[in-house]
PARONU-450610 format. One record per residue: x, y, z of N, C-alpha, C in turn; residue number from 1; residue in one letter. Coordinates in nm, 2 decimals. Layout:
<recs>
<rec><n_px>X</n_px><n_py>Y</n_py><n_pz>Z</n_pz><ca_px>X</ca_px><ca_py>Y</ca_py><ca_pz>Z</ca_pz><c_px>X</c_px><c_py>Y</c_py><c_pz>Z</c_pz><k>NUM</k><r>A</r></rec>
...
</recs>
This chain:
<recs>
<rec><n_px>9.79</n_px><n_py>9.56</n_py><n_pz>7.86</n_pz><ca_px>9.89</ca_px><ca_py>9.64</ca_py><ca_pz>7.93</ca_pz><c_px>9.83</c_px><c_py>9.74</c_py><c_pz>8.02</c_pz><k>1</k><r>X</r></rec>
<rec><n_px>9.91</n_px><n_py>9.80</n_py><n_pz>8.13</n_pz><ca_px>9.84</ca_px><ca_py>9.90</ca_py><ca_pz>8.25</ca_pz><c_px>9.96</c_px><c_py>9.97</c_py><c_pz>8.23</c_pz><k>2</k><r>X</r></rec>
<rec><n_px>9.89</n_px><n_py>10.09</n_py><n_pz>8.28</n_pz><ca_px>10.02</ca_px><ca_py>10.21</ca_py><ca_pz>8.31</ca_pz><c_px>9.95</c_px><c_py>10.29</c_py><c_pz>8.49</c_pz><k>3</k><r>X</r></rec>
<rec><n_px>10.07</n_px><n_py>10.23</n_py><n_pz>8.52</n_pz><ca_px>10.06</ca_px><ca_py>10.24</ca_py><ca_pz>8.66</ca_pz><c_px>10.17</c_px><c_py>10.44</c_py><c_pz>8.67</c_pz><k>4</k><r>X</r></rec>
<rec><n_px>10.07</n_px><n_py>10.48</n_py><n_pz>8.77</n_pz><ca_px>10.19</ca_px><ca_py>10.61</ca_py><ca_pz>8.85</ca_pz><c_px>10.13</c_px><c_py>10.62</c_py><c_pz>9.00</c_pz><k>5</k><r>X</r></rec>
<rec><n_px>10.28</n_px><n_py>10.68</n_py><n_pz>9.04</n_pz><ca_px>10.28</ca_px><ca_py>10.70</ca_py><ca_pz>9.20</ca_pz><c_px>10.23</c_px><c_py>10.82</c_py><c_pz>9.18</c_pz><k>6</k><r>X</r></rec>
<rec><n_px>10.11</n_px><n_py>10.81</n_py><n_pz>9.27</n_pz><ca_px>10.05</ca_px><ca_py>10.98</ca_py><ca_pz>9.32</ca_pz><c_px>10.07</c_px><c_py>10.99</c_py><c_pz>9.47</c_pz><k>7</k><r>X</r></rec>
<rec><n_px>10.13</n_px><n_py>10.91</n_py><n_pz>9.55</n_pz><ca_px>10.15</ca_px><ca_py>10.95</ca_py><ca_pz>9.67</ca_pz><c_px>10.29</c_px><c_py>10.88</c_py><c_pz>9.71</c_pz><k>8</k><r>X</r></rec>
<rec><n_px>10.34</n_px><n_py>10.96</n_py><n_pz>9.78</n_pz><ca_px>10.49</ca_px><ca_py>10.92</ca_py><ca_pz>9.80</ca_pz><c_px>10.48</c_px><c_py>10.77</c_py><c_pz>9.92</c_pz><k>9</k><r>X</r></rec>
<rec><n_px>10.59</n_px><n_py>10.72</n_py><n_pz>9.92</n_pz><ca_px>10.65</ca_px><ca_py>10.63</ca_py><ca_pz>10.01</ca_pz><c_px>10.72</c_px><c_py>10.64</c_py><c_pz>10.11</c_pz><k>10</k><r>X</r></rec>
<rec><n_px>10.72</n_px><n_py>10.76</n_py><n_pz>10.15</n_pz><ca_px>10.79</ca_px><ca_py>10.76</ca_py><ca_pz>10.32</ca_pz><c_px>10.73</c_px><c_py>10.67</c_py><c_pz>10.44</c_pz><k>11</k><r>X</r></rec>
<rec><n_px>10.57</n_px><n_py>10.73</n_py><n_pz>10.46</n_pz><ca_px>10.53</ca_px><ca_py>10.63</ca_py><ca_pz>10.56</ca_pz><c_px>10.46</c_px><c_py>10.50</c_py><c_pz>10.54</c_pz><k>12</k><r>X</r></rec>
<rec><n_px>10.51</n_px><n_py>10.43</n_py><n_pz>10.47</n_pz><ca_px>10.49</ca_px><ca_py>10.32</ca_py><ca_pz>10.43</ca_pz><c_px>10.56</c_px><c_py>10.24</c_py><c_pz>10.48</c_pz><k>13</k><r>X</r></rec>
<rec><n_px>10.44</n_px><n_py>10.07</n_py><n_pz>10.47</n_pz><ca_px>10.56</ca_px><ca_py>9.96</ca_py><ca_pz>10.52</ca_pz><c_px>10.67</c_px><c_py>9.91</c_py><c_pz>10.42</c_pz><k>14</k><r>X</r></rec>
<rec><n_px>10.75</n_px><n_py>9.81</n_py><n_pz>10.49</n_pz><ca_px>10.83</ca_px><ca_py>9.79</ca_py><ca_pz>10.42</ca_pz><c_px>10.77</c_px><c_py>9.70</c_py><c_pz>10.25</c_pz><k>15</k><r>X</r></rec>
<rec><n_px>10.65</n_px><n_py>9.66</n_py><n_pz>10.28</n_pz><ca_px>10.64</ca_px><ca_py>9.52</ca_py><ca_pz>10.18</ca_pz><c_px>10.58</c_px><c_py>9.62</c_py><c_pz>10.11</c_pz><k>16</k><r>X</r></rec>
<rec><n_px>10.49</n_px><n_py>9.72</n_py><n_pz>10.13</n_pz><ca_px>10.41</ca_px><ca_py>9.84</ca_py><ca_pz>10.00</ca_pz><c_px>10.54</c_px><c_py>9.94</c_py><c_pz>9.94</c_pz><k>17</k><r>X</r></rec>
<rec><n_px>10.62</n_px><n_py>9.95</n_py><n_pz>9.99</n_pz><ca_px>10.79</ca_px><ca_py>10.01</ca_py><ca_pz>9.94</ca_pz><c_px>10.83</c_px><c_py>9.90</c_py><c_pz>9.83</c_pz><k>18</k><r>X</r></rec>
<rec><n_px>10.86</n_px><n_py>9.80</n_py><n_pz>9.87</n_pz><ca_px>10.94</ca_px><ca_py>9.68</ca_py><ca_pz>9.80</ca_pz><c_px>10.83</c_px><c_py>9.65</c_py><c_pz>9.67</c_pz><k>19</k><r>X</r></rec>
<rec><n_px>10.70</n_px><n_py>9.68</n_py><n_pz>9.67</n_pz><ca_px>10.59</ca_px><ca_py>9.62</ca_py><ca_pz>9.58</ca_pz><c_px>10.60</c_px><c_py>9.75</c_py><c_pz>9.48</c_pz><k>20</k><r>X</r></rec>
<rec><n_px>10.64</n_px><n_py>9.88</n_py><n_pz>9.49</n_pz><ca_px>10.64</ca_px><ca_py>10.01</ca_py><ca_pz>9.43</ca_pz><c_px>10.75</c_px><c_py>9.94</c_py><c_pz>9.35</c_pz><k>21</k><r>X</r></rec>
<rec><n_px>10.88</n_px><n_py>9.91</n_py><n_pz>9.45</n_pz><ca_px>10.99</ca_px><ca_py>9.91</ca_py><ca_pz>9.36</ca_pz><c_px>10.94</c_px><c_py>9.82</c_py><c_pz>9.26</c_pz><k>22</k><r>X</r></rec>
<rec><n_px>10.91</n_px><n_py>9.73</n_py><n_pz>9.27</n_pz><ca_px>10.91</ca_px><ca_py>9.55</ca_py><ca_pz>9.18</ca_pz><c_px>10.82</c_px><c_py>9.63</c_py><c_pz>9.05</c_pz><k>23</k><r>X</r></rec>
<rec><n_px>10.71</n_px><n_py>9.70</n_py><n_pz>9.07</n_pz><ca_px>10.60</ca_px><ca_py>9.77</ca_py><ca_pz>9.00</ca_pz><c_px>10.70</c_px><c_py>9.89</c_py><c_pz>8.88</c_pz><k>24</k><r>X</r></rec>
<rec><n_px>10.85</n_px><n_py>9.95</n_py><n_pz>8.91</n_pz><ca_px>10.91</ca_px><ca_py>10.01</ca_py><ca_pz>8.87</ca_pz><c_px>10.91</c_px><c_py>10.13</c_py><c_pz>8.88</c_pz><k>25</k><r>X</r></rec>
<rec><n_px>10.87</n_px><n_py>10.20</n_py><n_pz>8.99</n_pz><ca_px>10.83</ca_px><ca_py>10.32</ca_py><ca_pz>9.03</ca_pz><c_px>10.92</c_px><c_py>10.33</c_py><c_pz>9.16</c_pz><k>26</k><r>X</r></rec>
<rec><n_px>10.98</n_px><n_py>10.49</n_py><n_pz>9.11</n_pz><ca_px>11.11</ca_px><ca_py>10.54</ca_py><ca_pz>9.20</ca_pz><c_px>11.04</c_px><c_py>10.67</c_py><c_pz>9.31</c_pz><k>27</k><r>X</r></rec>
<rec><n_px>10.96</n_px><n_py>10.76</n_py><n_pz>9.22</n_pz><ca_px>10.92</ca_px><ca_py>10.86</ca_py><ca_pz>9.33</ca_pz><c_px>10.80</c_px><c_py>10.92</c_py><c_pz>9.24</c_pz><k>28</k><r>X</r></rec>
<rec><n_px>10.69</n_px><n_py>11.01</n_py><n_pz>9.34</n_pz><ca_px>10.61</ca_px><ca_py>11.05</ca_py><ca_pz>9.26</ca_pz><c_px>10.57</c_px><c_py>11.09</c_py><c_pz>9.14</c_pz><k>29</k><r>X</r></rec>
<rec><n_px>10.48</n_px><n_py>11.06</n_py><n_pz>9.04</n_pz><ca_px>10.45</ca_px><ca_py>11.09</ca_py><ca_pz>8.94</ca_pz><c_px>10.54</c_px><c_py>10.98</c_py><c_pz>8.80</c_pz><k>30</k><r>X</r></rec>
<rec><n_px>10.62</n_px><n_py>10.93</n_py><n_pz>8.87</n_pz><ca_px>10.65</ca_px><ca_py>10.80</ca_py><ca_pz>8.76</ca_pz><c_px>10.55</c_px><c_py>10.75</c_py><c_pz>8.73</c_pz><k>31</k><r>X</r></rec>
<rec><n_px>10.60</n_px><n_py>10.68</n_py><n_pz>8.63</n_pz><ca_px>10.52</ca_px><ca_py>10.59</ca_py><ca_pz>8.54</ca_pz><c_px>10.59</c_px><c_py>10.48</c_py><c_pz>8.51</c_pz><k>32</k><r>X</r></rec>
<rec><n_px>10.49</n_px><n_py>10.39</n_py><n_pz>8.46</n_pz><ca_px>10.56</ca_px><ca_py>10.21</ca_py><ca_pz>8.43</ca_pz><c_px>10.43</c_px><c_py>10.16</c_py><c_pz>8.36</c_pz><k>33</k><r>X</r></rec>
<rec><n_px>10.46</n_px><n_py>10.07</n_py><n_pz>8.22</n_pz><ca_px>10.37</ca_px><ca_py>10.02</ca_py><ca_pz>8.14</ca_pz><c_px>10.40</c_px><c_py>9.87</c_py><c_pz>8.20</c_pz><k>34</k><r>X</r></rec>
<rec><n_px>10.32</n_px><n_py>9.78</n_py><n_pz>8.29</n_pz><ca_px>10.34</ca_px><ca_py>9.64</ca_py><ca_pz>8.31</ca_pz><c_px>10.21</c_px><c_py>9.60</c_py><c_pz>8.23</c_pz><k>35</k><r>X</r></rec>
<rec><n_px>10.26</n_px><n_py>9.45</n_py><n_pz>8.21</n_pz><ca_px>10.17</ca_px><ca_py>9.34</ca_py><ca_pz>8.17</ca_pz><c_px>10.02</c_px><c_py>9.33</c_py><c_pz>8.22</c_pz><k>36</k><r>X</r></rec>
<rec><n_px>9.90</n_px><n_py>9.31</n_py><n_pz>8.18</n_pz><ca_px>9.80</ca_px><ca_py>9.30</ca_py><ca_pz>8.31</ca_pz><c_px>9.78</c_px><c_py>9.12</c_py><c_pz>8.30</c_pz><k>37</k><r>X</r></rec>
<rec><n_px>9.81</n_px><n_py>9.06</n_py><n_pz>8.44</n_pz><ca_px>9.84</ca_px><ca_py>8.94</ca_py><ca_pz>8.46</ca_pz><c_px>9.79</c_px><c_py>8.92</c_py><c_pz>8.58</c_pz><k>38</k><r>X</r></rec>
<rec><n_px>9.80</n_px><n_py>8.82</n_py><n_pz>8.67</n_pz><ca_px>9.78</ca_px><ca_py>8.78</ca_py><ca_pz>8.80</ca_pz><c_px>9.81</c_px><c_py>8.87</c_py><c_pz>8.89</c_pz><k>39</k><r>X</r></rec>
<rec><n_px>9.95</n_px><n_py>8.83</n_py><n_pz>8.83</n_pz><ca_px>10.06</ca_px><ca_py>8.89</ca_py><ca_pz>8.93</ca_pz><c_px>10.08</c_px><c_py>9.04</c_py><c_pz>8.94</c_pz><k>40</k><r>X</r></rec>
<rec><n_px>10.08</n_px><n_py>9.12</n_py><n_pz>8.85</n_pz><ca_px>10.07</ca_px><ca_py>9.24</ca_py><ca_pz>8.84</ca_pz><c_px>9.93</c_px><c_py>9.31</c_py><c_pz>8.91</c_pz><k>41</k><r>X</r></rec>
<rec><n_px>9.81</n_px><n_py>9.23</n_py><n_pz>8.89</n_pz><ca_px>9.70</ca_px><ca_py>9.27</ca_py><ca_pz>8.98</ca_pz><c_px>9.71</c_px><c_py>9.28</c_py><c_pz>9.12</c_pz><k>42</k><r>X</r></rec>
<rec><n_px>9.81</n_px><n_py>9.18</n_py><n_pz>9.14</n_pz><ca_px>9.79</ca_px><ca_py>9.09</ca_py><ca_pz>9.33</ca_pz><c_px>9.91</c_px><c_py>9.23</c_py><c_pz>9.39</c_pz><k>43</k><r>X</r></rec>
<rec><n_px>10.02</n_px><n_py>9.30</n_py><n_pz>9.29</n_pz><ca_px>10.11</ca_px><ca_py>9.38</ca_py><ca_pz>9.35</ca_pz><c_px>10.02</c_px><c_py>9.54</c_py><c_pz>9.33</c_pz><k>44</k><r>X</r></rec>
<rec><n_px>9.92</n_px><n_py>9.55</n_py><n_pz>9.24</n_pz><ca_px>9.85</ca_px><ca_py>9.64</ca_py><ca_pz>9.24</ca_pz><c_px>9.75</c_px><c_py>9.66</c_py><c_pz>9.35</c_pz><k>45</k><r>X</r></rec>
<rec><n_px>9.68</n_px><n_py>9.57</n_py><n_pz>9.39</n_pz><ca_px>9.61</ca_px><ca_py>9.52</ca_py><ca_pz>9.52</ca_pz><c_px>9.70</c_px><c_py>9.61</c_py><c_pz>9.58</c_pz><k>46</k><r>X</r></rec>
<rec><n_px>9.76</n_px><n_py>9.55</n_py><n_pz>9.63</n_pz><ca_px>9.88</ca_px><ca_py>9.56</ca_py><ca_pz>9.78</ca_pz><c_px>9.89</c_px><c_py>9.72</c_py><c_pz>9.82</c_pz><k>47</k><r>X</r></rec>
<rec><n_px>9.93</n_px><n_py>9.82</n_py><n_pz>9.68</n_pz><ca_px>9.96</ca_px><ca_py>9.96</ca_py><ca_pz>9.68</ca_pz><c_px>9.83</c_px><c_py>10.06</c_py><c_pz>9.61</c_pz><k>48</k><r>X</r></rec>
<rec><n_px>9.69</n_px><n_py>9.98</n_py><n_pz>9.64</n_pz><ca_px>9.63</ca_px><ca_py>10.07</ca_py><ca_pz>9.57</ca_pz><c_px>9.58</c_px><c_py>10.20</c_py><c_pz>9.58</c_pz><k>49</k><r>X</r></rec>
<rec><n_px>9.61</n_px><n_py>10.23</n_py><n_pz>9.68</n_pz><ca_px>9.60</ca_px><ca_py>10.32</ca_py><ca_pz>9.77</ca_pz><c_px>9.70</c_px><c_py>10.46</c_py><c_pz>9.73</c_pz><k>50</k><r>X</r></rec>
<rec><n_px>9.80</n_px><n_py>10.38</n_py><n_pz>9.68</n_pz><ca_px>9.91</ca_px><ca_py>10.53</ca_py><ca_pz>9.64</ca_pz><c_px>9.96</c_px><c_py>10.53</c_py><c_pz>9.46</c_pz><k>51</k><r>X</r></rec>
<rec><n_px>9.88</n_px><n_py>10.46</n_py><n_pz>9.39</n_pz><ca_px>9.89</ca_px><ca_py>10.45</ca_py><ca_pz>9.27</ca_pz><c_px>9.75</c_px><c_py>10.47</c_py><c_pz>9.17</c_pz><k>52</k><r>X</r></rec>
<rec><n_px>9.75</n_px><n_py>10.53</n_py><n_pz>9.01</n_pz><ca_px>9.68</ca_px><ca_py>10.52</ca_py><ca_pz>8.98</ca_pz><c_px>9.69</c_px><c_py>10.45</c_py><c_pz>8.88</c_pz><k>53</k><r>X</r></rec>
<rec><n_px>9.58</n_px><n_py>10.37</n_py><n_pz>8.83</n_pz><ca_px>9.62</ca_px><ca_py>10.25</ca_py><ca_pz>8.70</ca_pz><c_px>9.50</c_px><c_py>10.31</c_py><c_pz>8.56</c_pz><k>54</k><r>X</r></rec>
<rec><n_px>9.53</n_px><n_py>10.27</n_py><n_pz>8.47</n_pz><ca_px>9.48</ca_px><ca_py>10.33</ca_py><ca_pz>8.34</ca_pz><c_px>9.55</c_px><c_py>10.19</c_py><c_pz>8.23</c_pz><k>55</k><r>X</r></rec>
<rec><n_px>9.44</n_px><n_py>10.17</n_py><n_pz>8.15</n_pz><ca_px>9.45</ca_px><ca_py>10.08</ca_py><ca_pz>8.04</ca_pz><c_px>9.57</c_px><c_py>10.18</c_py><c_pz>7.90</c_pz><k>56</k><r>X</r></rec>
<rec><n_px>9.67</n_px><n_py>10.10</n_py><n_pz>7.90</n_pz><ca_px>9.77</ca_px><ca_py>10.12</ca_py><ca_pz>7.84</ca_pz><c_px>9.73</c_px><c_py>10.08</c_py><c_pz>7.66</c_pz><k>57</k><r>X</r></rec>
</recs>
């Protein structure tokens, strides 16, 4: 498991790094979300790594 949080907000962001926060379960800065560590969860982590931090759950 990962525990993903937003350290930087989503205003100037595209639309697919917006939509990839949402799916990740993250509303606004400083949230948090425990996902799976899988494929898929890596490939949406990829996409926003830039405004998230990840840490072994």
């Amino acid at each position: 498991m990962l525990k993903v949080t937003l350290v930087k907000s989503t205003i100037a962001c595209t639309k697919k790094q917006k939509d990839t926060v949402a799916a990740l379960g993250l509303k606004k800065p400083g949230d948090s979300n425990t996902i799976p560590d899988n494929a898929c969860s890596l490939g949406m982590i990829k996409v926003v790594s830039h405004m998230i931090k990840v840490e072994k759950a």
